[in-house]
Each structure stands twice: as structure tokens, then as C-alpha cells.
C-alpha positions as CSV (number, residue, x, y, z in Angstrom):
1,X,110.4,103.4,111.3
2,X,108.9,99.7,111.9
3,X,105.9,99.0,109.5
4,X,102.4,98.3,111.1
5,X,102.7,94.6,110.8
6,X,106.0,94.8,113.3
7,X,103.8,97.1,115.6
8,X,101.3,94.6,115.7
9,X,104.0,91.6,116.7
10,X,105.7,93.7,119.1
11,X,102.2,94.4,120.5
12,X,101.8,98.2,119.7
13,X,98.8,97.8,117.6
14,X,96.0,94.6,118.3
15,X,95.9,91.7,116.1
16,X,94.2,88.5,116.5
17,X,97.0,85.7,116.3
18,X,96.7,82.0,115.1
19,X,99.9,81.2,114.5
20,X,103.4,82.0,115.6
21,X,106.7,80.6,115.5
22,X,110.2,81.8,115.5
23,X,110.0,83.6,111.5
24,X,106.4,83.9,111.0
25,X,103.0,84.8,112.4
26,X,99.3,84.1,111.2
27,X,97.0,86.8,112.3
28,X,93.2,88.0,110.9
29,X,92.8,90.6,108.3
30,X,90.6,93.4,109.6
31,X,89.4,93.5,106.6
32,X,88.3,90.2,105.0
33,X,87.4,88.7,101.8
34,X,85.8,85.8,103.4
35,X,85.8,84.6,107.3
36,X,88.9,83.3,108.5
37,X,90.7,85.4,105.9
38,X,94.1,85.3,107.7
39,X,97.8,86.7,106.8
40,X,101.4,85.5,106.9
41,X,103.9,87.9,107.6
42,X,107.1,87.2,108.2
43,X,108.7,88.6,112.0
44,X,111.8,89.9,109.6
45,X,110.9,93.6,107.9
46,X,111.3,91.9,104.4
47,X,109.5,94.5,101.6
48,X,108.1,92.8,99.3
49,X,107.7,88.9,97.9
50,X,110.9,89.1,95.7
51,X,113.2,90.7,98.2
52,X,112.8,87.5,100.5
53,X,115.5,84.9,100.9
54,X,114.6,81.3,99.7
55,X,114.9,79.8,102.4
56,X,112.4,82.2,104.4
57,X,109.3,82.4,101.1
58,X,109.5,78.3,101.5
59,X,108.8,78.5,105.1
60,X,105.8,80.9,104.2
61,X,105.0,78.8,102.1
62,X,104.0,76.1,104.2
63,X,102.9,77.8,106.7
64,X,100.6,78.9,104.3
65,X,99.4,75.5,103.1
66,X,99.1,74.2,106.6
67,X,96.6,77.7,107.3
68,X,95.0,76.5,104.2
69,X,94.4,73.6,105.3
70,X,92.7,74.2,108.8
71,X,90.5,76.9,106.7
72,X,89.4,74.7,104.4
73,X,88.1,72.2,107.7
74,X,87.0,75.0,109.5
75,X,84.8,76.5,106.9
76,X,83.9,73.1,104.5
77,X,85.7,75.1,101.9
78,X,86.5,73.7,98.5
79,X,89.7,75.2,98.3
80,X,92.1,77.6,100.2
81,X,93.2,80.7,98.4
82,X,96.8,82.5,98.4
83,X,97.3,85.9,97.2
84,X,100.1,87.9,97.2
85,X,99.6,91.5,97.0
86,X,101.8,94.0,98.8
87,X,100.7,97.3,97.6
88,X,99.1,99.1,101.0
89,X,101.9,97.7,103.2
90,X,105.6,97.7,103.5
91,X,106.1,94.6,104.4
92,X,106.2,90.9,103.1
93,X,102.6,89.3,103.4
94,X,100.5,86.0,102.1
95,X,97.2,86.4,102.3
96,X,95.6,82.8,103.1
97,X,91.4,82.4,102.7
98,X,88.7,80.0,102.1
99,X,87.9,80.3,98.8
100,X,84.6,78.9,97.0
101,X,84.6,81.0,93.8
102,X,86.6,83.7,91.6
103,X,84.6,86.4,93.9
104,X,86.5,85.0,97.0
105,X,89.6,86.0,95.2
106,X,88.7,90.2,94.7
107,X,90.2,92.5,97.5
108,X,86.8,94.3,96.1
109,X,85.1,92.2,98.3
110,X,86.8,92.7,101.1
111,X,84.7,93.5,103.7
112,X,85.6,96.4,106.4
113,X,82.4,96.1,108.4
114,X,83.0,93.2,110.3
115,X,82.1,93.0,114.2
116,X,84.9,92.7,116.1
117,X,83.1,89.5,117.9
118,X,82.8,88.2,114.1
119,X,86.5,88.5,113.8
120,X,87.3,87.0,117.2
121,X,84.9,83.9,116.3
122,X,86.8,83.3,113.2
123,X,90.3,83.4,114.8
124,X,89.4,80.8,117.4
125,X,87.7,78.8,114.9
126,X,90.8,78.6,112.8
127,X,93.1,78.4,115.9
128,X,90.7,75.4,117.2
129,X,91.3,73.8,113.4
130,X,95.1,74.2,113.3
131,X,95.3,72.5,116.9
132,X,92.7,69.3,115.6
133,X,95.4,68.8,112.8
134,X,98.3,68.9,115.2
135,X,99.5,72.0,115.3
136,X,99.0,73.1,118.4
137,X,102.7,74.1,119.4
138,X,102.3,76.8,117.1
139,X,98.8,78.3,118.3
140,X,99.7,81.0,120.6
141,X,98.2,80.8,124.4
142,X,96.3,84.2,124.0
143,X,94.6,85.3,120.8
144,X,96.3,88.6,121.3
145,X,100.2,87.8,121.5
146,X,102.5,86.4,119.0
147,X,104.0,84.4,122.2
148,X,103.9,80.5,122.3
């Protein structure tokens, strides 16, 4: 049975996408910690963090740092967050935020109230910062596809 994050790349389930290239995606949380709280998940069903290959969790990686980047632009944020949880899904994720304090670090603060218009602002405000810095090639045409 594919997990929800391969329904959402194969486009059973919405997600808002800011990122995408041939092993990875970037797409929103629905539920964030702060705005332009975003997720890497690799295309490959991979479990968990130590069940990935190398090769595949250094790719992440980066595509993590380059996310944390255009967050910390898009948002004037004094640093960009990862955290690696795991527990309410299958499947291999990063979690990539703006961070200002320890509070922007507690899935306790997530919020799942959010406006779907909030949500929508924040993913073209991140996908506007990753295309400034030159990534562009990797910000999907449409919010809602995984395509390039």
C-alpha cells in the first residue's frame, strides 16, 4: 500500500509543491510550526532516516540547506531549522522551517488551523525565494504537481 506522501506525488491527495527533482520533493506541511514550514521526502518509499542509502540522505541533505536558505530570505529568519521525526508517517521525511527560537522547534506548536490561502501564500513565497537564489529549474510550474 503506497504511504500518503507517495499519494500526494502521484497526485492522489493535494500538496502544495516547491520543489521537485528526479529523488526528492519540497511540499508544505498542513500543519506548521511556523510559515513556510516545508518537508523533504524523498520520491523512493524509504521508512525511516536510517534505512536510507548514503548517497540519497546527502542529497536531502542539501536540498534541505538550499530550502533553508530561501526560508530564512523569505521570512528574515535568523536561522533555518531541520528536524527529523518520522513517527506519524511511513516514509522518510526532513522537516525544513524558519526558526527564531527553541518554540519554533516543538511539533507542540504546530498549528492545524491554518487557511488554506495562508498555506498557499507561504508556498509561493518560498517558491518565489528558491527561484531569486537560482533555483528555479527545480520550482515546479504549478504549485500543485511534483512535475518540472
Amino acid at each position: 500500500m503506497p504511504t500518503l506522501f507517495t499519494r500526494i506525488i502521484d497526485g492522489e491527495i493535494p500538496g502544495r509543491f516547491v520543489w521537485a527533482d528526479d529523488r526528492a520533493v519540497v511540499l508544505l506541511t498542513i500543519a506548521p510550526i511556523t510559515a513556510g514550514h516545508a518537508l523533504v521526502v524523498p520520491r523512493a518509499e524509504v521508512e525511516q532516516l536510517t534505512d536510507a542509502p548514503d548517497d540519497l540522505l546527502a542529497h536531502l541533505s542539501v536540498v534541505a540547506k538550499t530550502v533553508g536558505l530561501a526560508q530564512r530570505a523569505a521570512w528574515d529568519a535568523p536561522r533555518a531549522a531541520l528536524l527529523v521525526a518520522g513517527f506519524e508517517i511511513p516514509h522518510l521525511h526532513l522537516h525544513v522551517l524558519p526558526a527564531w527560537d527553541e518554540s519554533s522547534l516543538s511539533f507542540a506548536n504546530a498549528r492545524s488551523d491554518v487557511p488554506p490561502a495562508e498555506l498557499d501564500e507561504a508556498a509561493e513565497r518560498l517558491r518565489d525565494a528558491l527561484r531569486a537564489a537560482g533555483h528555479g529549474a527545480h520550482v515546479p510550474a504549478d504549485l500543485t504537481s511534483p512535475a518540472l
